[in-house]
Backbone as CSV, one residue per row, in Angstrom:
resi,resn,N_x,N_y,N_z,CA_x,CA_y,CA_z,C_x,C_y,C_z
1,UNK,85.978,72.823,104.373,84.607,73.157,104.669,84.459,74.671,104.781
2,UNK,83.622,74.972,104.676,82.780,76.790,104.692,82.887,77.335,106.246
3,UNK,83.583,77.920,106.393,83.485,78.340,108.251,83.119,79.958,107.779
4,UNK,82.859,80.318,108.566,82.932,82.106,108.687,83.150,81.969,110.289
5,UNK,83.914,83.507,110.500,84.224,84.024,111.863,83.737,85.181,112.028
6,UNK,82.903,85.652,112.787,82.781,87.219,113.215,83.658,87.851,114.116
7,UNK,84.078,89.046,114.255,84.400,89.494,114.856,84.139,90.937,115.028
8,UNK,84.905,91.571,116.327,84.597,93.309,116.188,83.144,93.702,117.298
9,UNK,82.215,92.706,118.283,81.020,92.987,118.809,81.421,93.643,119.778
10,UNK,80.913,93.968,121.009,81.137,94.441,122.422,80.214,95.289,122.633
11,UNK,80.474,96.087,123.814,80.044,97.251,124.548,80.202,98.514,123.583
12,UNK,79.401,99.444,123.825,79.127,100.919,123.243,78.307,101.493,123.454
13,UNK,78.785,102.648,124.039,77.090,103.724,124.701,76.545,104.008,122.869
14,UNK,75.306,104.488,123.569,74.527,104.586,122.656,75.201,106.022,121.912
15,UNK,75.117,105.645,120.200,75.521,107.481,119.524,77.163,106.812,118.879
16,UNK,77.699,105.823,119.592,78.413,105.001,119.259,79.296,104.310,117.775
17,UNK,80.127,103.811,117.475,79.849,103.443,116.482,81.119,101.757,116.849
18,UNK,80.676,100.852,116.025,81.347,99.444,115.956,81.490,98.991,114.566
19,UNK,82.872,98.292,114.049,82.426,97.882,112.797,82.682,96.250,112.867
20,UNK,81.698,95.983,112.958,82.083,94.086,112.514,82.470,93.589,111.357
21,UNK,83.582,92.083,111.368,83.851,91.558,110.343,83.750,90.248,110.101
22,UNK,83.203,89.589,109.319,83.301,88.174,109.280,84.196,87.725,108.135
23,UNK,85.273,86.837,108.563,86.429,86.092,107.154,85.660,84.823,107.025
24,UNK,85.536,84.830,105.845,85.200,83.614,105.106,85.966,82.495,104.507
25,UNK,86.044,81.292,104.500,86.727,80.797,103.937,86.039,79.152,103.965
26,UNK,87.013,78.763,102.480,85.963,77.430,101.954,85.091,77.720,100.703
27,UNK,84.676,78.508,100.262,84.315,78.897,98.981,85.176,80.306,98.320
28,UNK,84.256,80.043,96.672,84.997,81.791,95.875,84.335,82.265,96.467
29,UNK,84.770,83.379,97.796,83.927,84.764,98.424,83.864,85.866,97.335
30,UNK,84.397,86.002,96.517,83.963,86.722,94.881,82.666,86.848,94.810
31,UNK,82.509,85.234,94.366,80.697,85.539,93.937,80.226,84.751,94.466
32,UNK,80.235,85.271,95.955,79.098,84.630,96.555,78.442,85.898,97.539
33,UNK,77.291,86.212,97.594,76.535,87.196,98.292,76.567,86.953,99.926
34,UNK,76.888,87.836,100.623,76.479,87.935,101.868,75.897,88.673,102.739
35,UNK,75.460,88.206,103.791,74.245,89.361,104.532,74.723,89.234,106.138
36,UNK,74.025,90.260,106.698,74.201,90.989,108.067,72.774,90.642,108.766
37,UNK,72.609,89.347,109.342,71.923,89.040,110.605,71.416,89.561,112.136
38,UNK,70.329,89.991,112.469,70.871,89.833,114.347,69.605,89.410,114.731
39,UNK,69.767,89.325,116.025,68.355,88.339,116.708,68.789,88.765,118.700
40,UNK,67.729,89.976,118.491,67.782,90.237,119.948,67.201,89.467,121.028
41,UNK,67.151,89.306,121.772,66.587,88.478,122.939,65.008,88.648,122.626
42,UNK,64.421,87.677,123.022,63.327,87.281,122.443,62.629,87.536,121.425
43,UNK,63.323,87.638,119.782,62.584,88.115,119.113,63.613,87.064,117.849
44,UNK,62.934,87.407,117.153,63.300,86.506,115.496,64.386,86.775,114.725
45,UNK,65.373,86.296,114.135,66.828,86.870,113.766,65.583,87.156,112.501
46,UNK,66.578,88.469,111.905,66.021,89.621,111.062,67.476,90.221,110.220
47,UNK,67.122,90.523,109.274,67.967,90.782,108.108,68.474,92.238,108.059
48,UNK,69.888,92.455,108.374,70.340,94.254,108.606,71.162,94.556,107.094
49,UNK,71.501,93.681,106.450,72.117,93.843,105.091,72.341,93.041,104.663
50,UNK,72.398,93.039,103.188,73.028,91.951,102.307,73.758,92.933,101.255
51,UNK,74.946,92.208,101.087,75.875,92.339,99.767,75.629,91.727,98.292
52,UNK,75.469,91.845,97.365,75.832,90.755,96.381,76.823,90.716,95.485
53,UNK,76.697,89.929,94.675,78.222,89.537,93.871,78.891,90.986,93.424
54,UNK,77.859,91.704,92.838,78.677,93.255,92.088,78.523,94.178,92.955
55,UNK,78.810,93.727,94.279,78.871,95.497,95.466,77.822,95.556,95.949
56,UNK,76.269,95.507,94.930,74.963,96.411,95.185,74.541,96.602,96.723
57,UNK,73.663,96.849,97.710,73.668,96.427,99.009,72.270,97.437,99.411
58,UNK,71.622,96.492,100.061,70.054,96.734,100.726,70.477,96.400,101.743
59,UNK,69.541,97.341,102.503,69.280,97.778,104.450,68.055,97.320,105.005
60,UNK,67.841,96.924,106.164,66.719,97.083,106.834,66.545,98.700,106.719
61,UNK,64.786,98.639,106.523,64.777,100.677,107.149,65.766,101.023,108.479
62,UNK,65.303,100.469,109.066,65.819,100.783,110.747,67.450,101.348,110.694
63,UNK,68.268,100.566,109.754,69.562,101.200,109.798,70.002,101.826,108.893
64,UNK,68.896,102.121,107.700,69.496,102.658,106.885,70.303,104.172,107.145
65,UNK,71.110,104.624,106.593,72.175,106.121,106.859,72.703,105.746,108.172
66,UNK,73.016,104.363,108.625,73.649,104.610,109.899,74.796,102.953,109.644
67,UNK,74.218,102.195,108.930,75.237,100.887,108.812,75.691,100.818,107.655
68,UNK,76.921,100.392,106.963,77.401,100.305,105.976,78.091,99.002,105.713
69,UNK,77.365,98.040,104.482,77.835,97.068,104.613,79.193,97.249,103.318
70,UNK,80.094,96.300,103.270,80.934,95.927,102.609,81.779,94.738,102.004
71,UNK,82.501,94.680,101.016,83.569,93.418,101.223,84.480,93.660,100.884
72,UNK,85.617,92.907,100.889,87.276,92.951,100.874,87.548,92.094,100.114
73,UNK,87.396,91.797,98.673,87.844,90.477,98.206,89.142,90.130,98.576
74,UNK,89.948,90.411,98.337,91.727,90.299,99.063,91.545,89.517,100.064
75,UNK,90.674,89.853,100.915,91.005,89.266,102.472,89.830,88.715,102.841
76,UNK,88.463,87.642,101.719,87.881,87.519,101.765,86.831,87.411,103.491
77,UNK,86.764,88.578,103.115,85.727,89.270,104.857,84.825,90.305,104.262
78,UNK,83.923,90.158,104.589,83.014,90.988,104.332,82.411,91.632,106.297
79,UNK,82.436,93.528,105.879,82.062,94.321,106.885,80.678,94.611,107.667
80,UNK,80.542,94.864,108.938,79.219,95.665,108.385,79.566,97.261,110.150
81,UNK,79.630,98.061,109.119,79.958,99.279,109.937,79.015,99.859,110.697
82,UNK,78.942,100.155,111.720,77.808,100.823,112.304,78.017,101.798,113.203
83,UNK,77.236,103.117,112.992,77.460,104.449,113.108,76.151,104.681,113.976
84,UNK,76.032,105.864,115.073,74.830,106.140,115.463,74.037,105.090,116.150
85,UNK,74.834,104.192,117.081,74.401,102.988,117.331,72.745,103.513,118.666
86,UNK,72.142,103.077,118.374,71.024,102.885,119.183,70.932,101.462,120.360
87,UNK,70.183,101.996,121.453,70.089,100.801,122.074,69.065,99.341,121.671
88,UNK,68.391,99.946,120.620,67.615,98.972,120.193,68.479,98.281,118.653
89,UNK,69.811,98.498,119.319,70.279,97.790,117.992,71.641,96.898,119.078
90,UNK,71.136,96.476,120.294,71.555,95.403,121.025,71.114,93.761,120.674
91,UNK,72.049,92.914,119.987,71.385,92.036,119.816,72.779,91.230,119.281
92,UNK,73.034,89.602,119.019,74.019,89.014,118.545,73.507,89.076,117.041
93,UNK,74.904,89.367,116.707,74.423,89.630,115.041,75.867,88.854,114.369
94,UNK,75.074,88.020,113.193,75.396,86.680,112.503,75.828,87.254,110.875
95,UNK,76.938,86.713,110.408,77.208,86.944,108.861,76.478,85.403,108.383
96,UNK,76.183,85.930,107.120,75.556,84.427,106.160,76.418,84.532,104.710
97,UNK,76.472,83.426,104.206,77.222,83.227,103.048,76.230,82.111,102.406
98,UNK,75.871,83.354,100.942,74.559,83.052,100.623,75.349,81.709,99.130
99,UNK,75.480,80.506,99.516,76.236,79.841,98.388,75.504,79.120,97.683
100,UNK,76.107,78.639,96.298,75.253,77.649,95.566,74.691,76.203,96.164
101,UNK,76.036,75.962,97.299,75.510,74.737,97.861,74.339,75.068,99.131
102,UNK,74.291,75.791,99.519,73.326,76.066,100.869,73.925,77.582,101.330
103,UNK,73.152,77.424,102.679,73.584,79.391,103.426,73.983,78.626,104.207
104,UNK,75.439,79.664,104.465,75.843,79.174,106.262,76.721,79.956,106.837
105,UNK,76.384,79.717,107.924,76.368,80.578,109.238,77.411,81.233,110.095
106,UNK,77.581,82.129,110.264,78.953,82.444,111.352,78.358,82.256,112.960
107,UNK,79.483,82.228,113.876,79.108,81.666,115.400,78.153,82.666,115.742
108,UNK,78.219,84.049,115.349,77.529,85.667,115.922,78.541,86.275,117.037
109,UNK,78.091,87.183,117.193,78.981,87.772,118.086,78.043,89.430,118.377
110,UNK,78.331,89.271,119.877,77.322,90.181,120.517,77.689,91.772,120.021
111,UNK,76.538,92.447,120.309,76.760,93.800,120.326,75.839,94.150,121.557
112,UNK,76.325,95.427,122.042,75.614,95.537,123.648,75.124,97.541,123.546
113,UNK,74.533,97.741,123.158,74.424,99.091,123.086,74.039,99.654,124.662
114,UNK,74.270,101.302,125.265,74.369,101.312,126.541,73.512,102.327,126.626
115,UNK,72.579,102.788,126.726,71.788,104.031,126.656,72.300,105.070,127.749
């Protein structure tokens, strides 16, 4: 079956930087696209990046020049780096694995920014 794991969240004053990773496994992570989730306390999970099959990669405005997404085919995990962390970028943030059969989900894993 398709699991993903995140890892890499925690604590960080603000100015900060964290890089999260989610390993995939259960499909070709080759060509399959993935994206960078989060969903702060009371508000709507919202889209911080996506990857697709050939590298390419779109940002929310909000993080653009400050998050960098990636993947590792080798070690099928895909990154998402974050530099210049703000406190309004406190929130559990989710990898997706965008597949032919459906999208699905990693557990999330917090990030806590500290002003």
């Amino acid at each position: 079956q398709v699991q993903l794991v995140e890892s890499g969240g925690g604590l960080v004053q603000a100015g900060g930087s964290l890089r999260l990773s989610c390993k995939v496994s259960g499909l070709t992570f080759s060509i399959c696209p993935m994206a960078w989730f989060r969903q702060a306390p009371g508000k709507e999970r919202e889209l911080v990046a996506r990857i697709g099959m050939s590298g390419s990669a779109n940002y929310q405005d909000s993080v653009k020049g400050r998050f960098t997404i990636t993947r590792d085919i080798a070690k099928n995990t895909v990154y998402l780096q974050m530099n210049s962390l703000k406190s309004e970028d406190t929130a559990v943030y989710y990898c997706k694995a965008e597949w032919f059969s459906g999208d699905y989900w990693g557990q999330g894993t917090q990030v806590t920014v500290s002003s």
